[in-house]
Backbone as JSON Lines, residues from 0, in Angstrom:
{"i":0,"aa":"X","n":[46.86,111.71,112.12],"ca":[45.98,112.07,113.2],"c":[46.26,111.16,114.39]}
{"i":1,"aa":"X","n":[46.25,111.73,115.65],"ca":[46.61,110.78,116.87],"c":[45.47,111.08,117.68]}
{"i":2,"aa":"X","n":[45.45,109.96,118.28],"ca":[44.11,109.57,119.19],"c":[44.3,108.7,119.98]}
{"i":3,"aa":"X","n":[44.04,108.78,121.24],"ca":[44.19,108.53,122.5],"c":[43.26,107.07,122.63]}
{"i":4,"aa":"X","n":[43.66,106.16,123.18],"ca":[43.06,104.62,122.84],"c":[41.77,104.97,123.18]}
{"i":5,"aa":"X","n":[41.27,105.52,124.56],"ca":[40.32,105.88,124.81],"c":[39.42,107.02,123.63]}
{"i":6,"aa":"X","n":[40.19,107.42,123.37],"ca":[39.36,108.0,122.7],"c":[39.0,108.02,121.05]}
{"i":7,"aa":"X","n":[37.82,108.49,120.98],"ca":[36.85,107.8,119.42],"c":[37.29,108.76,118.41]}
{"i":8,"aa":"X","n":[38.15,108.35,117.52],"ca":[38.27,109.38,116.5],"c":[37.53,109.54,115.14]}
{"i":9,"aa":"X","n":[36.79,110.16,115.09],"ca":[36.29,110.41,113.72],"c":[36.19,109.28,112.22]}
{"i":10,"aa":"X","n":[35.33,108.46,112.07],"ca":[35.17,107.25,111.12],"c":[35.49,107.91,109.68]}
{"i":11,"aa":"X","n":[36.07,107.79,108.93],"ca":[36.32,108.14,107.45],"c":[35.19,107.42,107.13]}
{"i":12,"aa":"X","n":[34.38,107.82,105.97],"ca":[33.63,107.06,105.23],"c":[34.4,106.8,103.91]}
{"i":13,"aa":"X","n":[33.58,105.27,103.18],"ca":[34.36,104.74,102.62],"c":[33.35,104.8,101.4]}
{"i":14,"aa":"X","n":[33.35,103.95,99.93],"ca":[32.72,104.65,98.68],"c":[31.24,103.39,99.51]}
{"i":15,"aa":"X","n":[30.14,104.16,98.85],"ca":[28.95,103.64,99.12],"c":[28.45,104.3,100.34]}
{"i":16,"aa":"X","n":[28.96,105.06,101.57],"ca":[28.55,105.79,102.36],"c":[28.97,104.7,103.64]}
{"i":17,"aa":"X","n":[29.37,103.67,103.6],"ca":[29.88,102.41,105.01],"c":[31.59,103.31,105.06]}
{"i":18,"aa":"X","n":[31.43,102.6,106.0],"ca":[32.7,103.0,107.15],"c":[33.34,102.05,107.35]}
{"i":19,"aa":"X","n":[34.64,102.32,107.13],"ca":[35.96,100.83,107.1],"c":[35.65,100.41,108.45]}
{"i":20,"aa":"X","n":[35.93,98.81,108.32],"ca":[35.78,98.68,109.83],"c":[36.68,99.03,110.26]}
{"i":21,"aa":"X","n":[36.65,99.33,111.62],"ca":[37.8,99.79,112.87],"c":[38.3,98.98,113.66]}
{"i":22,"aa":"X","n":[39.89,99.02,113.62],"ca":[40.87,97.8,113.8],"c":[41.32,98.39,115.62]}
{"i":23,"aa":"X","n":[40.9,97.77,116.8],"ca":[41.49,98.25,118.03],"c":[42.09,97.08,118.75]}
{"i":24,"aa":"X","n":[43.6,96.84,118.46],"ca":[44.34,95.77,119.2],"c":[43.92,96.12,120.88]}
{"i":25,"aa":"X","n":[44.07,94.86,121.47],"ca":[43.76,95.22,123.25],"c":[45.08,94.53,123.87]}
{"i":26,"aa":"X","n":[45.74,95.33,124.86],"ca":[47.11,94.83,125.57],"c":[46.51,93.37,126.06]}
{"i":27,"aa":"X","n":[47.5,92.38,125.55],"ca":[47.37,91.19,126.25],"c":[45.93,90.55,125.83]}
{"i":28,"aa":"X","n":[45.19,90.7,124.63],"ca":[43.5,90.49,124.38],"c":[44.18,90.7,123.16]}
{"i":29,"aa":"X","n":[42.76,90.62,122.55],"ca":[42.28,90.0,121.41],"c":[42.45,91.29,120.04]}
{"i":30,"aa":"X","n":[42.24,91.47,119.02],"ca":[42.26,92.45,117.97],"c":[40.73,92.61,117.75]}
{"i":31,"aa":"X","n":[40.0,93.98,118.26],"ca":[38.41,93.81,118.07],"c":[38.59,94.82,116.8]}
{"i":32,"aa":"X","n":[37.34,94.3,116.23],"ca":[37.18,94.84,114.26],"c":[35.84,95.17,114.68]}
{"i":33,"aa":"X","n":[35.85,96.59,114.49],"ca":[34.12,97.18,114.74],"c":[33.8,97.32,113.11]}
{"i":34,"aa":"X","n":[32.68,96.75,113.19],"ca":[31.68,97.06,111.95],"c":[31.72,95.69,110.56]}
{"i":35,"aa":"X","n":[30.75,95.95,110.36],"ca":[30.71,94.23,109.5],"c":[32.26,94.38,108.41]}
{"i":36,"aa":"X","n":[32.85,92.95,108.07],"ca":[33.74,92.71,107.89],"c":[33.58,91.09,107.62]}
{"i":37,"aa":"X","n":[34.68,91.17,105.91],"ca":[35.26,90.02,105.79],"c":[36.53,89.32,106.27]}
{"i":38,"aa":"X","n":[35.82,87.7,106.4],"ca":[37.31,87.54,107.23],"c":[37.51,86.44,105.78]}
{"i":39,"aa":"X","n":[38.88,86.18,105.8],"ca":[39.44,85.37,104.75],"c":[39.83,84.4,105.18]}
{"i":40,"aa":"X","n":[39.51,83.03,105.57],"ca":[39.87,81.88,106.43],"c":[40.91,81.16,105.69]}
{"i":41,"aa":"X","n":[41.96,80.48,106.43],"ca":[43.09,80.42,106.12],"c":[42.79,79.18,104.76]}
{"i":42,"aa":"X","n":[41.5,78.36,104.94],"ca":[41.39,77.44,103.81],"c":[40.78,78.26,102.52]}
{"i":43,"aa":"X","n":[41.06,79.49,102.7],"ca":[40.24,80.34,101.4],"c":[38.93,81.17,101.19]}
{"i":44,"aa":"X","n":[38.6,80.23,102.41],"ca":[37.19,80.26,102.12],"c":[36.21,81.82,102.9]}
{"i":45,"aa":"X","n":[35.52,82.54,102.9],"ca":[35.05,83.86,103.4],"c":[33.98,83.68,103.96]}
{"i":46,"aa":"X","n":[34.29,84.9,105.2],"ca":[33.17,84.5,106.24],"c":[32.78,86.07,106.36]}
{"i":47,"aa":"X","n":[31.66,86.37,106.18],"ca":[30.93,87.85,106.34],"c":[30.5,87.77,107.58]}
{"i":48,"aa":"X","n":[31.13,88.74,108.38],"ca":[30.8,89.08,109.88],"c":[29.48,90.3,110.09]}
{"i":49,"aa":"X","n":[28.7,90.14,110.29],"ca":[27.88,91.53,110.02],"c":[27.98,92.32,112.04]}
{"i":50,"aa":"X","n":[28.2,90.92,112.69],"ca":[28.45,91.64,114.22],"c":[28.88,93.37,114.34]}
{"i":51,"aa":"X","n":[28.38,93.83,115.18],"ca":[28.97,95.19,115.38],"c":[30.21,94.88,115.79]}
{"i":52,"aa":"X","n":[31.08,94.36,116.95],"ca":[32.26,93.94,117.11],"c":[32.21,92.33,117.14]}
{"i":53,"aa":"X","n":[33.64,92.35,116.4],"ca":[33.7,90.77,116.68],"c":[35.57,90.92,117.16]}
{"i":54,"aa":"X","n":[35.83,89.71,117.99],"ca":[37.46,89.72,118.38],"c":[38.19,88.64,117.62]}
{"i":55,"aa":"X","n":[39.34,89.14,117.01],"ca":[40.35,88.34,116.21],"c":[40.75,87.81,117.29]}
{"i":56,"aa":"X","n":[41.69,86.59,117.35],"ca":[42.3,85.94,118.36],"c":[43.49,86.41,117.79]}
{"i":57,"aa":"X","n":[44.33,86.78,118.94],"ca":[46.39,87.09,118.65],"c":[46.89,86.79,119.17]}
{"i":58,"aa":"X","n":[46.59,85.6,120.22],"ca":[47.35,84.97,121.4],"c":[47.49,83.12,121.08]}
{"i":59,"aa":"X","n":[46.92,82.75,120.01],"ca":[46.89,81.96,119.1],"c":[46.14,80.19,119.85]}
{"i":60,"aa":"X","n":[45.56,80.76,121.29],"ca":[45.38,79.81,121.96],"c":[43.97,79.35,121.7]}
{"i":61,"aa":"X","n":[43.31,80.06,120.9],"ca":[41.54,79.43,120.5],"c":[41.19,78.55,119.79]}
{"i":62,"aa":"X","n":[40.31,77.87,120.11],"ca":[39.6,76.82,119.7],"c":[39.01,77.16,118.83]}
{"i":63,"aa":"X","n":[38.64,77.96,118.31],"ca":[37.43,78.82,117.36],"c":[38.58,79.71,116.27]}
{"i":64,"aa":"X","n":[39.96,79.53,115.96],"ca":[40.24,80.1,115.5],"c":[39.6,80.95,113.83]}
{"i":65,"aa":"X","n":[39.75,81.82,113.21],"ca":[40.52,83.09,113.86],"c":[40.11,83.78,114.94]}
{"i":66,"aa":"X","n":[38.64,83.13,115.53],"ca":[37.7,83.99,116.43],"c":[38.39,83.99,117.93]}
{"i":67,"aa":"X","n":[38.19,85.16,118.53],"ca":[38.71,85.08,120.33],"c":[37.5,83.76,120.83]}
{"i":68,"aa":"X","n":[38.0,82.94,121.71],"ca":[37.59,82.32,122.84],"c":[37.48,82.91,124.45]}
{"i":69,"aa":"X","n":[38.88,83.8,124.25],"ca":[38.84,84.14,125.92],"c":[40.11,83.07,126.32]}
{"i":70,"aa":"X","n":[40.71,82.33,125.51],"ca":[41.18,81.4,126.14],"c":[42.9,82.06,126.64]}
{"i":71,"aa":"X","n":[42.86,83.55,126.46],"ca":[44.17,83.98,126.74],"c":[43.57,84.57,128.4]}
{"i":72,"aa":"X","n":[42.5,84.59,128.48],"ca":[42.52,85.25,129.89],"c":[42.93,83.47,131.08]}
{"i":73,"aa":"X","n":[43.81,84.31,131.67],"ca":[43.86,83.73,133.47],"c":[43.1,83.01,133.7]}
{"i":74,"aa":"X","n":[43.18,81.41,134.19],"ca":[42.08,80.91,134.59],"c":[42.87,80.52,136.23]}
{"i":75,"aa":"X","n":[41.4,80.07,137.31],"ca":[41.97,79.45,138.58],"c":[41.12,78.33,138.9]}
{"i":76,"aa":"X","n":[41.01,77.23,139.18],"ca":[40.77,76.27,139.35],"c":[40.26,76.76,140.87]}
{"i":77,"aa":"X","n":[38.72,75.52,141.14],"ca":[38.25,75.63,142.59],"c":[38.51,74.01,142.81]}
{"i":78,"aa":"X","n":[38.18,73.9,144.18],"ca":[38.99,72.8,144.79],"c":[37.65,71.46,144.59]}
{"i":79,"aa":"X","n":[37.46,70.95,144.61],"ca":[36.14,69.83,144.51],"c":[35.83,69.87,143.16]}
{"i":80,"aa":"X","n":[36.59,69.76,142.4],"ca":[36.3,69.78,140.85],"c":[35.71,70.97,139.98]}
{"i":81,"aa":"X","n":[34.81,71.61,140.58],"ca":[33.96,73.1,140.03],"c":[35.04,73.14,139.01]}
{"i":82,"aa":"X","n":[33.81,74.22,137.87],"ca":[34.87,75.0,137.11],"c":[35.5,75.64,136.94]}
{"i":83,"aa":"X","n":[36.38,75.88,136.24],"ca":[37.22,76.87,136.12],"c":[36.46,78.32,136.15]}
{"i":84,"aa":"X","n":[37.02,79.25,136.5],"ca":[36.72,80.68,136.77],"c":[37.84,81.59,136.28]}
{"i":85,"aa":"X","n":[37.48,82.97,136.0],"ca":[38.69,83.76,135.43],"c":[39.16,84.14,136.83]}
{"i":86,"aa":"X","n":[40.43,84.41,136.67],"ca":[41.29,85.28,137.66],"c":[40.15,86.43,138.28]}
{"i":87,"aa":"X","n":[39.97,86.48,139.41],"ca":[39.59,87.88,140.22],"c":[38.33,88.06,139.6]}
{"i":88,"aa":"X","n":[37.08,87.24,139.01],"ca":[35.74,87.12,138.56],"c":[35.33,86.75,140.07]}
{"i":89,"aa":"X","n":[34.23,87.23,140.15],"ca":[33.52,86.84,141.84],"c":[32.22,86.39,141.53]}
């Protein structure tokens, strides 16, 4: 079956009546996993996500790994120390 990124294709249900979570890589972003989900942390250990979405990090730059930070988006520096801001945020 093919489906257009934009568009929502039909959830298979899985045994018990839940729905696999749904795996949507983002160009240049993060891997978002809709629907509760185990994650398997690299020391073994398991983390039950019940979030409706949560973002994998794939750009390997987070602090929070396996979790997204954001830390792959663009940042620009303001002049007098302020903080950092994303690219083209107003």
């Amino acid at each position: 079956m093919s489906v257009s990124p934009n568009e929502e294709a039909p959830r298979p249900r899985a045994a018990g009546n839940a729905a696999p979570p749904r795996l949507r890589p983002l160009p240049e972003g993060p891997l978002l996993v809709e629907g509760p989900a185990e994650i398997v942390m690299p020391d073994g250990s398991v983390v039950l996500c019940e979030r409706p979405v949560m973002a994998l990090c794939t750009c390997r730059r987070t602090l929070r790994a396996p979790f997204c930070d954001t830390s792959h988006r663009p940042r620009t520096r303001r002049r007098g120390g302020g903080q950092a801001r994303e690219a083209g945020a107003s």
